[in-house]
C-alpha positions as CSV (number, residue, x, y, z in Angstrom):
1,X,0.0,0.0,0.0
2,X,1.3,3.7,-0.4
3,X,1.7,5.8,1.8
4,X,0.1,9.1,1.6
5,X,2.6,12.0,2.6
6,X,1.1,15.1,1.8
7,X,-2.4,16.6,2.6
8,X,-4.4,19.6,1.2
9,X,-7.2,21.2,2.5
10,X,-9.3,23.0,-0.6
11,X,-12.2,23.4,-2.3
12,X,-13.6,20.9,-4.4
13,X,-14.3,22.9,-7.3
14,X,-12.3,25.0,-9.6
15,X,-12.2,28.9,-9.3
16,X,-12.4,31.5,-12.4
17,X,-8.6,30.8,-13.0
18,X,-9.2,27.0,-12.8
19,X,-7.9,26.7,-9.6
20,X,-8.8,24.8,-6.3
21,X,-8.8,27.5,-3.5
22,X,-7.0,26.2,-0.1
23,X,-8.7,26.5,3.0
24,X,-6.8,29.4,3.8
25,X,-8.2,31.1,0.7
26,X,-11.9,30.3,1.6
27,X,-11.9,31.9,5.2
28,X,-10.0,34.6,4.1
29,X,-12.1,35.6,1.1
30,X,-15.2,34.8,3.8
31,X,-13.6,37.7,5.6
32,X,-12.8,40.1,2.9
33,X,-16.6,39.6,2.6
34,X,-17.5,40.7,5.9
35,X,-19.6,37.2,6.4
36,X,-17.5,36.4,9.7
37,X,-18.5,36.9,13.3
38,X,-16.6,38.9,15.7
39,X,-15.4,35.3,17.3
40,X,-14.6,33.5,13.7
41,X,-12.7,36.5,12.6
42,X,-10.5,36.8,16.1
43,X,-10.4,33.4,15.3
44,X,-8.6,33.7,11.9
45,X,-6.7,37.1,12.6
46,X,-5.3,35.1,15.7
47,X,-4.2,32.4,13.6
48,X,-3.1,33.6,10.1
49,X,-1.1,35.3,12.8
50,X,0.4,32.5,14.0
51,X,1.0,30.5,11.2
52,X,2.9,34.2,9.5
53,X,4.8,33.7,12.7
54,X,5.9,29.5,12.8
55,X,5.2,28.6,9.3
56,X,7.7,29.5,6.2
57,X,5.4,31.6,3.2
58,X,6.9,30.1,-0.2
59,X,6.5,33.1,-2.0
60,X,9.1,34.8,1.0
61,X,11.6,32.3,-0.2
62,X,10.6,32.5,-4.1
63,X,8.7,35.1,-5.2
64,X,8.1,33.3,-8.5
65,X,6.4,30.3,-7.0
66,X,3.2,31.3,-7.1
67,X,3.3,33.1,-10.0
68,X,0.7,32.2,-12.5
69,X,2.2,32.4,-15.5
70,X,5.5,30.8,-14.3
71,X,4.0,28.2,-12.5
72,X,0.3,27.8,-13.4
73,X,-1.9,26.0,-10.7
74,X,0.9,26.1,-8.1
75,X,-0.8,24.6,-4.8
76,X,0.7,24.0,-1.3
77,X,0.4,20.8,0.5
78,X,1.0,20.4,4.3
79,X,3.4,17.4,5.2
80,X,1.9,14.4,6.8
81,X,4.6,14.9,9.6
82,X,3.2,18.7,9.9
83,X,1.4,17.2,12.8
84,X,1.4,21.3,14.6
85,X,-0.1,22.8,11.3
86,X,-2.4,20.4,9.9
87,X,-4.0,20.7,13.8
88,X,-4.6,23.8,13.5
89,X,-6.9,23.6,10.6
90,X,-9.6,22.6,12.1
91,X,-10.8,25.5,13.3
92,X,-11.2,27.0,9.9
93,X,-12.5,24.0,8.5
94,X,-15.3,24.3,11.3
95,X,-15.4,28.4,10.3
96,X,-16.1,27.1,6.4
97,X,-18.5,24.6,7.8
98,X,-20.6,27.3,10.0
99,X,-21.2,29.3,6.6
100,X,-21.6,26.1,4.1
101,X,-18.9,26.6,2.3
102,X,-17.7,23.0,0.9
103,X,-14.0,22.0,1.4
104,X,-12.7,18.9,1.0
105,X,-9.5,16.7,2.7
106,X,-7.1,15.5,-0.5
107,X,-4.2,13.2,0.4
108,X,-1.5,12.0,-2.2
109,X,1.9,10.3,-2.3
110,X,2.4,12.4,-5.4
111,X,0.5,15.6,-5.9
112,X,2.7,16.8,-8.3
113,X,6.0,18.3,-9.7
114,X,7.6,19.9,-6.5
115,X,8.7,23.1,-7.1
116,X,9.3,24.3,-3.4
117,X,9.8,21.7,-0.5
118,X,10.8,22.9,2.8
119,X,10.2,20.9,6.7
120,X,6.5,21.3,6.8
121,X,5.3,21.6,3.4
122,X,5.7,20.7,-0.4
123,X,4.6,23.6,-3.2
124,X,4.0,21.7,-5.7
125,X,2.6,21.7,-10.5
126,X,-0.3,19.3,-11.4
127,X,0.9,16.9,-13.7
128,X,-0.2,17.8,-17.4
């Protein structure tokens, strides 16, 4: 049996630019929306806090990763051994939940060409 290494938290369907939003993405944009309570968004300030604070950004260390046209579809996966991180998701999975907003749980041994990889997390290009 394989093992399943990496997980990602996202939408199940496609946005405008064919992309799966991340959980992240979802409670953010819920946000930007003004949709969150006063509790849900201490919440998320508290914790995109935390995470800007313990958890390396990709783009810090490459600008270009996320960069659409260099690196179309780029997506972040959480390492299974990102035990501290992946915890922490819950909260905005229940968040997401409270305001019916689908996300799904994908796991993979391979989710696709790794073009950043630090500790806690692979950046990785679907497959064409």
């Amino acid at each position: 049996m394989t093992e399943l290494h990496f997980v990602r938290f996202q939408s199940p369907t496609r946005d405008e630019r064919g992309n799966f939003t991340g959980v992240f993405g979802l409670v953010n944009g819920l946000a930007r929306a003004g949709r969150l309570t006063v509790e849900q968004e201490a919440f998320r300030r508290t914790n995109n806090d935390w995470y800007d604070a313990n958890f390396t950004n990709p783009a810090h260390a490459d600008p270009s990763v996320y960069d659409a046209e260099v690196n179309p579809g780029a997506a972040a996966w959480f390492k299974a051994t990102a035990r501290v991180f992946i915890d922490r998701v819950d909260g905005y999975l229940s968040i997401l939940e409270t305001h019916d907003v689908p996300c799904e749980t994908v796991w993979s041994a391979n989710p696709g060409q790794v073009i950043y990889e630090d500790e806690h997390q692979i950046v990785v290009v679907a497959r064409t």
